[in-house]
N, C-alpha and C positions, 0 to 999 in steps of 0.2 A: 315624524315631522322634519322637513326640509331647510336648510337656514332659513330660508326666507320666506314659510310659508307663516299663514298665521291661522291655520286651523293644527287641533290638537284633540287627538283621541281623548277620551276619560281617562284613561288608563294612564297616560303620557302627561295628560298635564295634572293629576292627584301627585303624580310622580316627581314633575319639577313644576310645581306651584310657584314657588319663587321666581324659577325665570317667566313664565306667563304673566305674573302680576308685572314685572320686571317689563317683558315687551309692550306690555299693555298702553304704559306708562311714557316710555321712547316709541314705539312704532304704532299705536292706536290700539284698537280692537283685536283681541283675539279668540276666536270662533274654538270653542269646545265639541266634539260630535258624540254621542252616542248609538252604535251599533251604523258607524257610517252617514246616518244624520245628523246635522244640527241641532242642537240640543242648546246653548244658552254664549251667548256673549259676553267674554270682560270686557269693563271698558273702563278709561280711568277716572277715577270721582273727580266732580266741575270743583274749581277751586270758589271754596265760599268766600274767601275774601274780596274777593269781586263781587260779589250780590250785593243787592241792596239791602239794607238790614230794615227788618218790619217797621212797619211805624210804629209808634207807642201811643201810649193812649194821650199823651200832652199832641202829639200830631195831627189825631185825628179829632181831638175840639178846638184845635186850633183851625183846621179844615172846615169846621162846621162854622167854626167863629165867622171866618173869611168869607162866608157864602154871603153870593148878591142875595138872595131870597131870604128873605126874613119870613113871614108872615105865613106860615105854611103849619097844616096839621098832617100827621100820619095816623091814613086810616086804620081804625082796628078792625082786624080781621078774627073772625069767631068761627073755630071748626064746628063743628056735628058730625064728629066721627064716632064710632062706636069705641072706649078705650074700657078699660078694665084696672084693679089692681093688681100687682103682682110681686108679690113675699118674694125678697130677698135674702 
């Protein structure tokens, strides 16, 4: 591997894992090859601190609370598939 490339034999990056994670990190993706193909991409984990965090369940009745639509039923839905028991 070249300084500046960013593909890395198997062999080369088992080798120096730490700098691949390391490039990964500062210079984006780095392309793994096996037997001279492509074989799988690092890349660096999204930072979760930026995501939104799920709603909780006080969120979503309070979503339900908030709805213009009151007066509403949910239809029941009834399979007829064929199911069985089965011992675990």
């Amino acid at each position: 591997m070249n300084k500046h490339s960013r593909v890395w034999s198997l062999q080369e990056a088992k080798a120096k894992f730490s700098e691949v994670v390391r490039r990964a990190q500062s210079e984006g993706p780095q392309t793994v090859t096996v037997h001279g193909k492509n074989a799988v991409q690092i890349v660096p984990a999204p930072d979760v601190s930026l995501q939104p965090a799920a709603p909780s369940v006080d969120d979503i009745v309070a979503a339900f609370q908030a709805c213009p639509v009151k007066d509403f039923a949910i239809p029941r839905v009834r399979t007829h598939g064929r199911f069985r028991d089965i011992d675990l």
